[in-house]
PyMOL commands that place a pseudoatom at each C-alpha (Angstrom):
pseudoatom trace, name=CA, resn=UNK, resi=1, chain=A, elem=C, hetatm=0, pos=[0.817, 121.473, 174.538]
pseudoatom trace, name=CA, resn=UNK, resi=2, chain=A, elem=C, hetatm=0, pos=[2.208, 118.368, 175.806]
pseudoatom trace, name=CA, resn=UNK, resi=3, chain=A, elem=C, hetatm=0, pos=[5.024, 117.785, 177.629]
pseudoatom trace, name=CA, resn=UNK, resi=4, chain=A, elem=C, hetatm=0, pos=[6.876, 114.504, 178.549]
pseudoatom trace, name=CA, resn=UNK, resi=5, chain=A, elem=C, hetatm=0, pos=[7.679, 114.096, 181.973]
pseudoatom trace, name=CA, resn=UNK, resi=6, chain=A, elem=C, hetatm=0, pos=[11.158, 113.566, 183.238]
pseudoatom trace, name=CA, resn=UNK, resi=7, chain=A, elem=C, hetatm=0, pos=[10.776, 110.617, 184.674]
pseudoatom trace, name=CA, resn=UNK, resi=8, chain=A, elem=C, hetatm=0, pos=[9.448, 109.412, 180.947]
pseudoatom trace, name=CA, resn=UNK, resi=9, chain=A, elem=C, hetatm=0, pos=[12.705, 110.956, 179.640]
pseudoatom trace, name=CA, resn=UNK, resi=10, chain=A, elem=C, hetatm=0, pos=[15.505, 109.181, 182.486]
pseudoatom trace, name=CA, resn=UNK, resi=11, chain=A, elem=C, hetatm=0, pos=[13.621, 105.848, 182.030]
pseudoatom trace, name=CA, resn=UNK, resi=12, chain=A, elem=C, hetatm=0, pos=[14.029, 106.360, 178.263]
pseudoatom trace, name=CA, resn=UNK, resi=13, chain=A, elem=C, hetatm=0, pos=[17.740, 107.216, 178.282]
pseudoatom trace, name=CA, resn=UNK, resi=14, chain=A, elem=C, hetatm=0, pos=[18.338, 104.086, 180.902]
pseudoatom trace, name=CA, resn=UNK, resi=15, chain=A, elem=C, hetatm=0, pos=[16.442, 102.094, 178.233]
pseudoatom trace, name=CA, resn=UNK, resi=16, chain=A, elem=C, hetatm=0, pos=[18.619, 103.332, 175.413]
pseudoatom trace, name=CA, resn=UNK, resi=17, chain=A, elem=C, hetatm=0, pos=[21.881, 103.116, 177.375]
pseudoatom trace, name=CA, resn=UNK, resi=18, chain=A, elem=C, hetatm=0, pos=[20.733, 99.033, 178.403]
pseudoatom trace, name=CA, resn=UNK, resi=19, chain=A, elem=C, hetatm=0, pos=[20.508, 98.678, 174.762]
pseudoatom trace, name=CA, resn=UNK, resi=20, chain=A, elem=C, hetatm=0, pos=[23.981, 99.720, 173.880]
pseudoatom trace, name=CA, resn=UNK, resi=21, chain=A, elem=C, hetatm=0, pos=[25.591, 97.876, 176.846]
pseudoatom trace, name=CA, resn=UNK, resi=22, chain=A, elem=C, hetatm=0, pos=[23.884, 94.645, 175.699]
pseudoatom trace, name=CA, resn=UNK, resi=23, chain=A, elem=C, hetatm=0, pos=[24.842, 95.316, 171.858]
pseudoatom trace, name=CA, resn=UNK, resi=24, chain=A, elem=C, hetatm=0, pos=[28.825, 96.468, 173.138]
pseudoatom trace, name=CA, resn=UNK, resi=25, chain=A, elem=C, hetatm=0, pos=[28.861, 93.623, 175.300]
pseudoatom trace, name=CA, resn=UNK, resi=26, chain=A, elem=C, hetatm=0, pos=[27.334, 90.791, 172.698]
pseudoatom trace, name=CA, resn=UNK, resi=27, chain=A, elem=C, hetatm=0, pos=[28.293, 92.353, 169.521]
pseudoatom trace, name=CA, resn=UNK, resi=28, chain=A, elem=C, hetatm=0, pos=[30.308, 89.043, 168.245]
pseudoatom trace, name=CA, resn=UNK, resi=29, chain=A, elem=C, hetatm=0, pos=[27.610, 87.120, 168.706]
pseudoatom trace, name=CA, resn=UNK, resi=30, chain=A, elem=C, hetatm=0, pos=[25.415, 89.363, 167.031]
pseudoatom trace, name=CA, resn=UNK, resi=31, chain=A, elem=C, hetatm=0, pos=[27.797, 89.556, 164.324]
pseudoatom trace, name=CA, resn=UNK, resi=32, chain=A, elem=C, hetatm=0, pos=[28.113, 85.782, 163.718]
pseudoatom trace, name=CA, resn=UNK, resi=33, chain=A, elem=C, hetatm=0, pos=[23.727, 86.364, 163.681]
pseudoatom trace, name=CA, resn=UNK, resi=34, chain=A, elem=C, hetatm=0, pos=[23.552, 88.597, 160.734]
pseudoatom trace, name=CA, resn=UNK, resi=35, chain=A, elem=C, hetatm=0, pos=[27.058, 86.903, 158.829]
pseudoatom trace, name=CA, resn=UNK, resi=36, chain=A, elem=C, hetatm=0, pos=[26.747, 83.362, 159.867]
pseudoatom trace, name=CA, resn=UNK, resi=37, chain=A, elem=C, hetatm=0, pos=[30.347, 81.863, 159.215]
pseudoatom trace, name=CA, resn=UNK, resi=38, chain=A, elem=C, hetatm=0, pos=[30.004, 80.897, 155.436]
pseudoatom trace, name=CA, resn=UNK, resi=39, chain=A, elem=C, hetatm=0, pos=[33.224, 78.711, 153.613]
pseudoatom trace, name=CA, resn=UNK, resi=40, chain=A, elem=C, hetatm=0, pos=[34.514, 80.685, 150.824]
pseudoatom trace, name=CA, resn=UNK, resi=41, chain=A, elem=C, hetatm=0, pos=[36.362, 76.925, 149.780]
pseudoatom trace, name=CA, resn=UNK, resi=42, chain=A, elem=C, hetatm=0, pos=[34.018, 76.472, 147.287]
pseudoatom trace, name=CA, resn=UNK, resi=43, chain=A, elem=C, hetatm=0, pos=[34.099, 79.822, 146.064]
pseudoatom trace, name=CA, resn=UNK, resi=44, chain=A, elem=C, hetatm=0, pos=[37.911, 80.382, 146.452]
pseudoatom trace, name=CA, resn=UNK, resi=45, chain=A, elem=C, hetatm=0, pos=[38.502, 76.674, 144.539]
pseudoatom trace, name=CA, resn=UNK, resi=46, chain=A, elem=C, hetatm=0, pos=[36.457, 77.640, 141.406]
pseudoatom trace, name=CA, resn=UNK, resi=47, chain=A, elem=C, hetatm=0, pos=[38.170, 81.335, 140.974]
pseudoatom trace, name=CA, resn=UNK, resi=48, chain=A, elem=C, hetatm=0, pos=[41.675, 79.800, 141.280]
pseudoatom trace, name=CA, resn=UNK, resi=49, chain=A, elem=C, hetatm=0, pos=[40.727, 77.056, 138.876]
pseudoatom trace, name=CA, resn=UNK, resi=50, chain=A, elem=C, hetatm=0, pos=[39.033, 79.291, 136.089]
pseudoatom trace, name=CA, resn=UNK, resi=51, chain=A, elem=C, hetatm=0, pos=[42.162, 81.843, 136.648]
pseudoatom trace, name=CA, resn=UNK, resi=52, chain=A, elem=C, hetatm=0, pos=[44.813, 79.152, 136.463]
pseudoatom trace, name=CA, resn=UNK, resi=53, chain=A, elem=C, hetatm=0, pos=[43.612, 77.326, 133.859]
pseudoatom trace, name=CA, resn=UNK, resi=54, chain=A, elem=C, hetatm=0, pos=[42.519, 80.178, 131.572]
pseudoatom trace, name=CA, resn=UNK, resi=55, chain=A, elem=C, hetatm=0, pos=[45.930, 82.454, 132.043]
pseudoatom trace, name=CA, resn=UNK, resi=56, chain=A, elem=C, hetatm=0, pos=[48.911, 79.697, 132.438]
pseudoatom trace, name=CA, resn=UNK, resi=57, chain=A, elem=C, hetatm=0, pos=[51.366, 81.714, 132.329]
pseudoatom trace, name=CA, resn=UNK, resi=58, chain=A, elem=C, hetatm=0, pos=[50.951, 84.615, 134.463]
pseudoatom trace, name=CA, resn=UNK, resi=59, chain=A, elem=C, hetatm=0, pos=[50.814, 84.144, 138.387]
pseudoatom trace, name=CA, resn=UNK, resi=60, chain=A, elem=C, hetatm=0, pos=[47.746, 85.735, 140.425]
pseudoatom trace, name=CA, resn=UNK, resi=61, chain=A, elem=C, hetatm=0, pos=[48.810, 87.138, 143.435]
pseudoatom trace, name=CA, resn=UNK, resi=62, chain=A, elem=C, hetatm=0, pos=[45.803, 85.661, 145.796]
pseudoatom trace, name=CA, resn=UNK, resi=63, chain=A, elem=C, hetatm=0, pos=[47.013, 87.004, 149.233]
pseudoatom trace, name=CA, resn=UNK, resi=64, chain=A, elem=C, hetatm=0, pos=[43.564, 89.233, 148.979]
pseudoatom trace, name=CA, resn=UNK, resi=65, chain=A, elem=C, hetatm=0, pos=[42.078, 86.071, 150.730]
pseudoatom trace, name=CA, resn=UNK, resi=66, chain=A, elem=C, hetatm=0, pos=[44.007, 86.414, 153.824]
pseudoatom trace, name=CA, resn=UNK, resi=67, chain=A, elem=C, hetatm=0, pos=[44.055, 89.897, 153.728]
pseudoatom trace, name=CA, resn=UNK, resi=68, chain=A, elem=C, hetatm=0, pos=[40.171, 90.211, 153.745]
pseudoatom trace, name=CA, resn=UNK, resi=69, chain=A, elem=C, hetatm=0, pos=[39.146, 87.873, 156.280]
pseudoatom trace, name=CA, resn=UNK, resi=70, chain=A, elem=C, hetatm=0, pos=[38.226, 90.383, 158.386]
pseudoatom trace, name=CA, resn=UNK, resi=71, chain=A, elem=C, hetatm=0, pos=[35.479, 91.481, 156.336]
pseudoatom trace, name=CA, resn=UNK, resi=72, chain=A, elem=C, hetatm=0, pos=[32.466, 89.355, 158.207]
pseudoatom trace, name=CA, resn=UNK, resi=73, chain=A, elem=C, hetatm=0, pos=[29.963, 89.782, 155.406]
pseudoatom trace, name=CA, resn=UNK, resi=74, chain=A, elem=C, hetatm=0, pos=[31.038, 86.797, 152.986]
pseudoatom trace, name=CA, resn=UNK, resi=75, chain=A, elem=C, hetatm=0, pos=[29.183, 87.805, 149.820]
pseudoatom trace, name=CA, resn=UNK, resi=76, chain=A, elem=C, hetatm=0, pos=[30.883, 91.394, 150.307]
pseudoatom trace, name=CA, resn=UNK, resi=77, chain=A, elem=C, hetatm=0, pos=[34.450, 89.485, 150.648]
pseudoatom trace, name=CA, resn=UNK, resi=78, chain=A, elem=C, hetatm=0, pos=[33.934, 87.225, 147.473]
pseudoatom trace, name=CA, resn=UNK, resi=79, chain=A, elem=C, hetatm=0, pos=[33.803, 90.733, 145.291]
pseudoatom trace, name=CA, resn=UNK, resi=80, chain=A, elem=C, hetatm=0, pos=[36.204, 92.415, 147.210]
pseudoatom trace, name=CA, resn=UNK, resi=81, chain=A, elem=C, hetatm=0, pos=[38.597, 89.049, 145.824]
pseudoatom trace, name=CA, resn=UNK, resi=82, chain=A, elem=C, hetatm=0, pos=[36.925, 89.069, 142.416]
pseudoatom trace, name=CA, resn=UNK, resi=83, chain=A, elem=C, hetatm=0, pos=[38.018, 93.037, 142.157]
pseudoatom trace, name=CA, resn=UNK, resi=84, chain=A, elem=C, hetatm=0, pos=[41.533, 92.194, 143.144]
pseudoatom trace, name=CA, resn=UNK, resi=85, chain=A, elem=C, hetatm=0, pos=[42.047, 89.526, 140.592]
pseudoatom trace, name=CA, resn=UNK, resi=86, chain=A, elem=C, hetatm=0, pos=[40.424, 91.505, 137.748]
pseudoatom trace, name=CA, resn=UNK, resi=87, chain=A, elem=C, hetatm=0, pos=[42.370, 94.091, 138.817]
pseudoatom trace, name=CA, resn=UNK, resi=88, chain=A, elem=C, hetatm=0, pos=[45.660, 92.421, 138.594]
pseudoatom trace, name=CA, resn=UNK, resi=89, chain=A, elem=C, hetatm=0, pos=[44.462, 91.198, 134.747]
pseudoatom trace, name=CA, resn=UNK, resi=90, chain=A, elem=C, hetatm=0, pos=[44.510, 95.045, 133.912]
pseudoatom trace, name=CA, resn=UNK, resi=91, chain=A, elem=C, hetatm=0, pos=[47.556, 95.914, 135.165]
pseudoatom trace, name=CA, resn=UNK, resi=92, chain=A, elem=C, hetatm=0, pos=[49.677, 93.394, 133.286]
pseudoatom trace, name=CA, resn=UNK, resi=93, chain=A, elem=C, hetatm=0, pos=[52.475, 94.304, 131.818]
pseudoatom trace, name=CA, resn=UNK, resi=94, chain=A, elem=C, hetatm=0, pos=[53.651, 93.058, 128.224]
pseudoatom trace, name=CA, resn=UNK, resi=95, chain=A, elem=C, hetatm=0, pos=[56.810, 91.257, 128.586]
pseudoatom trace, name=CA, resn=UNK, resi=96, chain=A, elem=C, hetatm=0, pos=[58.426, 93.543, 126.095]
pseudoatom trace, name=CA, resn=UNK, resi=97, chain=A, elem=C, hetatm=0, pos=[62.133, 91.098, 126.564]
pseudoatom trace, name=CA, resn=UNK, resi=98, chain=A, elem=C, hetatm=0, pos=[59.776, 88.015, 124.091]
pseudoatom trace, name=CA, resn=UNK, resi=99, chain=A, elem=C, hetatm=0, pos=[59.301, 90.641, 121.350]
pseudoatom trace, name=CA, resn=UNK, resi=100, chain=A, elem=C, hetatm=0, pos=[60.399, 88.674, 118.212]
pseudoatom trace, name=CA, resn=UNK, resi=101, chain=A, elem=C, hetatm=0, pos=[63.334, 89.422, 116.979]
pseudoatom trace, name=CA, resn=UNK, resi=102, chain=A, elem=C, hetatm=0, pos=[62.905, 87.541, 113.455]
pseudoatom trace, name=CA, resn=UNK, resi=103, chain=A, elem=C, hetatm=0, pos=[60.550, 86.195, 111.134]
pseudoatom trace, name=CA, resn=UNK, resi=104, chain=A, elem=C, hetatm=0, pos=[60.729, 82.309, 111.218]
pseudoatom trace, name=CA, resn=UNK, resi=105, chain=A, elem=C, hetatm=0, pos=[61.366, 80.871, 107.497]
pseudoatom trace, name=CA, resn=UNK, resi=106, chain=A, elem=C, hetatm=0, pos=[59.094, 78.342, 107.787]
pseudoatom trace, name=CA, resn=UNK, resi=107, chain=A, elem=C, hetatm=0, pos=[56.461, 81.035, 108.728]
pseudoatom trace, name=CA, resn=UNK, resi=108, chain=A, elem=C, hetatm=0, pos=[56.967, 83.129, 105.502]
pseudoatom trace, name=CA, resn=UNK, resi=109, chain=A, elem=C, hetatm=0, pos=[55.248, 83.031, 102.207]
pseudoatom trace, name=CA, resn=UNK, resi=110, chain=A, elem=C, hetatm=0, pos=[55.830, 83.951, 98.677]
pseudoatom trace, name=CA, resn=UNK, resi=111, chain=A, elem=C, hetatm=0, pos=[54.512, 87.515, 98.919]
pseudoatom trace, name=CA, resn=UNK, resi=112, chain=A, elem=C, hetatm=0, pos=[55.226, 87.720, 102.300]
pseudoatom trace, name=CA, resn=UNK, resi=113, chain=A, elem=C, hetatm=0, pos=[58.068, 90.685, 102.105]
pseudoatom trace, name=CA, resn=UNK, resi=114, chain=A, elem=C, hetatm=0, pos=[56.139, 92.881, 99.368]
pseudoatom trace, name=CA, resn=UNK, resi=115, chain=A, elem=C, hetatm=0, pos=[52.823, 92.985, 101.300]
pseudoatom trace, name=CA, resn=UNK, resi=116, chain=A, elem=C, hetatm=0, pos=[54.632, 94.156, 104.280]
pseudoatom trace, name=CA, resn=UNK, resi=117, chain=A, elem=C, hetatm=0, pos=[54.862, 97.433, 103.372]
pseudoatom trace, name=CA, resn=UNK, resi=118, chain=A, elem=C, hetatm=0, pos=[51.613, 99.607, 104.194]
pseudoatom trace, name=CA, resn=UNK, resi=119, chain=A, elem=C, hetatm=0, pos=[49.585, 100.996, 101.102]
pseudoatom trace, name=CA, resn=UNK, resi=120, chain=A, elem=C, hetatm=0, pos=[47.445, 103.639, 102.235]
pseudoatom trace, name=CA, resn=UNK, resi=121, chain=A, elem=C, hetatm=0, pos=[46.371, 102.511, 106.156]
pseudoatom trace, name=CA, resn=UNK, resi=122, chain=A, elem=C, hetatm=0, pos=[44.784, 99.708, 103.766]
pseudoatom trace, name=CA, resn=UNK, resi=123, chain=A, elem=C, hetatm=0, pos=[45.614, 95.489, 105.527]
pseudoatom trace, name=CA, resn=UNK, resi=124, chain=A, elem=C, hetatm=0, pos=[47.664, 93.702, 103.147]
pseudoatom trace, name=CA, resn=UNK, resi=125, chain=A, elem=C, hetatm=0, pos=[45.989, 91.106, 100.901]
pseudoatom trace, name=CA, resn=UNK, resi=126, chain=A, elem=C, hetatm=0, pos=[47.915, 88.386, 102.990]
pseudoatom trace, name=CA, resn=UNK, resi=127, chain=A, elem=C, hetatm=0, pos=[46.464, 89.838, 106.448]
pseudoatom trace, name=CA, resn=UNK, resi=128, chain=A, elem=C, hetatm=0, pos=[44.658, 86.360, 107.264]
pseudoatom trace, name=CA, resn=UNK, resi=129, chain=A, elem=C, hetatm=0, pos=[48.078, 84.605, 106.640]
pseudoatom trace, name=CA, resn=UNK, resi=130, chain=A, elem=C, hetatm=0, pos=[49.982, 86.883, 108.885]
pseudoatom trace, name=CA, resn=UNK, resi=131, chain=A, elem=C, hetatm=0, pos=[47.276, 86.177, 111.576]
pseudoatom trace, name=CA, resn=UNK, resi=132, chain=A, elem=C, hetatm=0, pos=[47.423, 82.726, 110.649]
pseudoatom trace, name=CA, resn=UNK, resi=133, chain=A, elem=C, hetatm=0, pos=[51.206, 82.877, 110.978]
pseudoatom trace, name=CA, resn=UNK, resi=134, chain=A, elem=C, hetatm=0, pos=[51.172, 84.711, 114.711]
pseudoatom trace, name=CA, resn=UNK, resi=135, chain=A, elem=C, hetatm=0, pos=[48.662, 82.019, 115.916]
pseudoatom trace, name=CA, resn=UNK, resi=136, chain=A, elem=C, hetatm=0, pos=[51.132, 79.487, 114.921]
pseudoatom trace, name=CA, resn=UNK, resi=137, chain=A, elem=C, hetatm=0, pos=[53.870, 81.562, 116.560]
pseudoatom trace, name=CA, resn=UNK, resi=138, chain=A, elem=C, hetatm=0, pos=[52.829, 81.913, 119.262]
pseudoatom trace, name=CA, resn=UNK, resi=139, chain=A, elem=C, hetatm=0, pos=[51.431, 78.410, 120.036]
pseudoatom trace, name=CA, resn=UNK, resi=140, chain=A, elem=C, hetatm=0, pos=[47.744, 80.398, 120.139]
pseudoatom trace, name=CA, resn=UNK, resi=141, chain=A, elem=C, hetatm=0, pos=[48.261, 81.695, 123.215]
pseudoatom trace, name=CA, resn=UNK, resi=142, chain=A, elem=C, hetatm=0, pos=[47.289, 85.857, 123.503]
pseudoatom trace, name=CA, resn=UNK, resi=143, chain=A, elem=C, hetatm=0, pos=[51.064, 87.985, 123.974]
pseudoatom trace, name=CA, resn=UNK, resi=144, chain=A, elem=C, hetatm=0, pos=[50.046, 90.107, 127.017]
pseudoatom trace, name=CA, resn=UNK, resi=145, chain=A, elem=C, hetatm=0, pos=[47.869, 87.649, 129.478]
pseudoatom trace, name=CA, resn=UNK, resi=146, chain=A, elem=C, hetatm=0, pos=[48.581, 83.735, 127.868]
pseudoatom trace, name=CA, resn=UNK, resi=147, chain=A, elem=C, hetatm=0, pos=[45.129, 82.659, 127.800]
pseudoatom trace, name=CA, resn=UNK, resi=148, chain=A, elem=C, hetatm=0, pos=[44.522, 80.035, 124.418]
pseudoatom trace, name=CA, resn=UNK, resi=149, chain=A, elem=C, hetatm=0, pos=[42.578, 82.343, 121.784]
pseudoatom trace, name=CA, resn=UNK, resi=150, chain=A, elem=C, hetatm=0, pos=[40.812, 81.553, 118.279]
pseudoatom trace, name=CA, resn=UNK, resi=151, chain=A, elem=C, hetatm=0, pos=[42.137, 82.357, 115.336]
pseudoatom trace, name=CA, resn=UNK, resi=152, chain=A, elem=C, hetatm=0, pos=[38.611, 84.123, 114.430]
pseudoatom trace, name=CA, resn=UNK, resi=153, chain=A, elem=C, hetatm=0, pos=[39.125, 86.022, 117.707]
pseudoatom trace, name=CA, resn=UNK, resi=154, chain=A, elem=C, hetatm=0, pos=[42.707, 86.844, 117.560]
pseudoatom trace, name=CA, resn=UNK, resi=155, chain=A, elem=C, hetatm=0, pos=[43.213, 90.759, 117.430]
pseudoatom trace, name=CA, resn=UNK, resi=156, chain=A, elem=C, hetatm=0, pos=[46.538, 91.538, 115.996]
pseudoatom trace, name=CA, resn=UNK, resi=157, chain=A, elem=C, hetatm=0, pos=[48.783, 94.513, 117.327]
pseudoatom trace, name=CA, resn=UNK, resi=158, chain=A, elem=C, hetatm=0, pos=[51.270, 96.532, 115.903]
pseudoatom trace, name=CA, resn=UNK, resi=159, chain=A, elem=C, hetatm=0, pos=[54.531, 97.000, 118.381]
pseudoatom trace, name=CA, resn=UNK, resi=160, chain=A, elem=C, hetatm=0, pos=[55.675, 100.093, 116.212]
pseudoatom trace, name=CA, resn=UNK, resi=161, chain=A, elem=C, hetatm=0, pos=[51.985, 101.820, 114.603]
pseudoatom trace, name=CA, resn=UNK, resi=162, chain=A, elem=C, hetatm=0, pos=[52.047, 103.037, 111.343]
pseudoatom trace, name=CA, resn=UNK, resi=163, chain=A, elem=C, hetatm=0, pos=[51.786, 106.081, 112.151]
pseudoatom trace, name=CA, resn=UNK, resi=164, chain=A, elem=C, hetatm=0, pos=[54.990, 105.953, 113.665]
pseudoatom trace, name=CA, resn=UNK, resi=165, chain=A, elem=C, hetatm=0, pos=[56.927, 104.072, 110.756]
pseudoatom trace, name=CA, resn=UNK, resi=166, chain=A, elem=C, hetatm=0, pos=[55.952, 100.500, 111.653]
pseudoatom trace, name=CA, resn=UNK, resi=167, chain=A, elem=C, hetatm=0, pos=[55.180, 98.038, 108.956]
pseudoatom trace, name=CA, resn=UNK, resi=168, chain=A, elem=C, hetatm=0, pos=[53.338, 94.564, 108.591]
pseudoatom trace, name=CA, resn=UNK, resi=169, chain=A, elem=C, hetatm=0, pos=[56.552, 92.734, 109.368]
pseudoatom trace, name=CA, resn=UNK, resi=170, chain=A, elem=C, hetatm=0, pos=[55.622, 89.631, 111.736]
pseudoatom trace, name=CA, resn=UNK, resi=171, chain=A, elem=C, hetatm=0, pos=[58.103, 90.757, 114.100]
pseudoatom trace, name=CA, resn=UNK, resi=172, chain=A, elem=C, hetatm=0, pos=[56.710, 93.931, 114.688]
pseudoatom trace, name=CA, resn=UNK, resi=173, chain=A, elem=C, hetatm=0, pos=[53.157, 92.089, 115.386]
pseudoatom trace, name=CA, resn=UNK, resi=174, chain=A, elem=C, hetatm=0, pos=[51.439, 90.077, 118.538]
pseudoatom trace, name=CA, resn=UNK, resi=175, chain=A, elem=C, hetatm=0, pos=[48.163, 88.328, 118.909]
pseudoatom trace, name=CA, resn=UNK, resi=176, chain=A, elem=C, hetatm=0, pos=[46.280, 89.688, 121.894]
pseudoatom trace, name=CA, resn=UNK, resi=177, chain=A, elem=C, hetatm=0, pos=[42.908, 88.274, 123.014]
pseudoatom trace, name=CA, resn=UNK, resi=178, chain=A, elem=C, hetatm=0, pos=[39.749, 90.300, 123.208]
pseudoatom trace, name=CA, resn=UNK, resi=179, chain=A, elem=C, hetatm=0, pos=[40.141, 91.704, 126.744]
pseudoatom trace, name=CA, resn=UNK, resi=180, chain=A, elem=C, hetatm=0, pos=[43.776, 92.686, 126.251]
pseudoatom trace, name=CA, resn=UNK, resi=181, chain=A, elem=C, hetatm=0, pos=[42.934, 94.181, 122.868]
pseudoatom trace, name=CA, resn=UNK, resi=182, chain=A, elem=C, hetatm=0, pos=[40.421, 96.568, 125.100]
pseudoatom trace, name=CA, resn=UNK, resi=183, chain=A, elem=C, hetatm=0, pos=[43.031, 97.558, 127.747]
pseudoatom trace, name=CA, resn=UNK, resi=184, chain=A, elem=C, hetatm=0, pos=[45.833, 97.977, 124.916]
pseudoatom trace, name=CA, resn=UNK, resi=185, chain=A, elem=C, hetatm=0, pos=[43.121, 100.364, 123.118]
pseudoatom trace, name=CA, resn=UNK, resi=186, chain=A, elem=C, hetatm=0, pos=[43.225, 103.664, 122.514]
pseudoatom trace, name=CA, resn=UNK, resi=187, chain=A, elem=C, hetatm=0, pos=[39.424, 104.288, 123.907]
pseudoatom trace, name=CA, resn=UNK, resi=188, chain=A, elem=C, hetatm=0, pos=[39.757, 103.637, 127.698]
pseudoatom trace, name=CA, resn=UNK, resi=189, chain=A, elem=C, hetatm=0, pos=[35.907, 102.830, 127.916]
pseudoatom trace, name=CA, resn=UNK, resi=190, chain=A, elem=C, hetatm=0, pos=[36.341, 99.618, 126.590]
pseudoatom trace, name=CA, resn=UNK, resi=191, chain=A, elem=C, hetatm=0, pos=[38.094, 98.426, 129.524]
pseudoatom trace, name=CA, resn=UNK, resi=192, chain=A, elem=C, hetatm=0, pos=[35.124, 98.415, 131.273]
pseudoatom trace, name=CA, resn=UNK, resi=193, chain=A, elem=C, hetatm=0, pos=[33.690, 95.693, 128.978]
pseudoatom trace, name=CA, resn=UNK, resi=194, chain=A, elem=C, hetatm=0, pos=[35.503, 92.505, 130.058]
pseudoatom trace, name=CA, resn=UNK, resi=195, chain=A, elem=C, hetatm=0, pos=[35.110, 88.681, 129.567]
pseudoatom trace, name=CA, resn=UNK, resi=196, chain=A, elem=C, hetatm=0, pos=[37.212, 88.159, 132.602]
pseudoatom trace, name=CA, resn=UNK, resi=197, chain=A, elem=C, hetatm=0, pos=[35.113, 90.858, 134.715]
pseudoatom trace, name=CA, resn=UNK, resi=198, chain=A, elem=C, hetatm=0, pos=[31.963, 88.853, 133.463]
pseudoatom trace, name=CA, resn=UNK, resi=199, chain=A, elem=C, hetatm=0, pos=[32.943, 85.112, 134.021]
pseudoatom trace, name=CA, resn=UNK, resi=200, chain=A, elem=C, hetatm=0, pos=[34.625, 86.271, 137.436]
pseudoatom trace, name=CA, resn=UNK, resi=201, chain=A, elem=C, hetatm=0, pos=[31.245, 87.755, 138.660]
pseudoatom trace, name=CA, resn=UNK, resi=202, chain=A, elem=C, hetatm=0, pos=[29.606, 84.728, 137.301]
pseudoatom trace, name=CA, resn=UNK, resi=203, chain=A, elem=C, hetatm=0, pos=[31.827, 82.527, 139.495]
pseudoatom trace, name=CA, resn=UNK, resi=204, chain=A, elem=C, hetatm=0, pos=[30.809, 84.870, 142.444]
pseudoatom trace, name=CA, resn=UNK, resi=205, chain=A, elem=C, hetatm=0, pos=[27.195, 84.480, 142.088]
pseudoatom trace, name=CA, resn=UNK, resi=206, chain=A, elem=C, hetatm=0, pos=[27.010, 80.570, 141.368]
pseudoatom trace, name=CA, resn=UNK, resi=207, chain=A, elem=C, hetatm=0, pos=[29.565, 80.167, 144.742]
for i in range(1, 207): cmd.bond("trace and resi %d" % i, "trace and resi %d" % (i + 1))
show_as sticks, trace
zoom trace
């Protein structure tokens, strides 16, 4: 059997031990080697434009981009900012204070009070009209997140569900768009299906 001798084995562990004192001793430099110091500008300047213009009305909260500079790989930072903002999407909260409190006149039609009732969890003959009617009302913009929706896209909700005594009153319906109809669902695996999650990645990609 062979053995290795020790003077094999000390010059080995000197070896080893040079090796760490030169990677200690140079390790920023190595690390600007393997992450050379990309610009996230570009990157950074598209997100903020797609979320800004897309969702007017609610504020992002983008201090994740100072919070994760110290993260030197730069394609591992853009998700880490994508997560964040997708995450703050899902967790907004309905301003439940711009509930309507009325039915506009204007906004009312001649069988507008009678089909308001439910028959049988059946939609009221008028049901395009009272999602024509919210899309006025609410200048088609979706109730939970503010982004401009379609009226072929517009998912209406009840505040009060059937089930629980509401009827097709105006006032006790908002338009949502198709990513906060997921969240507001009652089958949480929809969430994971999101046109925000997809255009944000998209942005992270093409950065």
């Amino acid at each position: 059997m062979y053995f290795l001798g020790t003077d094999y084995i000390v010059s080995s562990i000197l070896w080893l031990l040079a090796i760490f004192a030169f990677v200690f001793t140079f390790r920023k430099q190595i690390k600007k080697l393997l992450y050379p110091q990309i610009t996230l500008d570009p990157f950074i300047s598209k997100l903020k434009t797609y979320t800004e213009k897309t969702y007017p009305d609610f504020k992002f909260d983008y201090t994740i981009i100072e919070t994760s500079k110290s993260e030197n790989n730069p394609e591992l930072r853009k998700y880490m900012i994508a997560d964040d903002m997708i995450d703050q999407f899902k967790r907004i909260q309905i301003d439940r204070s711009r509930y309507p409190k009325s039915t506009p006149k204007e906004l009312q039609w001649s069988s507008y009070v009678f089909n308001c009732e439910p028959h049988r969890d059946k939609l009221p003959k008028d049901w395009m009209q009272r999602k024509n009617a919210l899309f006025l009302r609410e200048h088609r913009k979706c109730f939970r997140c503010s982004t401009y929706i379609d009226i072929t896209t517009l998912h209406p909700k009840m505040i009060r569900s059937l089930k629980d005594g509401g009827k097709y009153y105006l006032e006790n319906l908002i338009p949502l768009c198709g990513d906060c109809d997921k969240l507001l669902s009652d089958n949480p695996k929809k969430s994971s299906f999101l046109n925000i999650k997809d255009t944000i990645y998209q942005i992270v990609q093409n950065s």
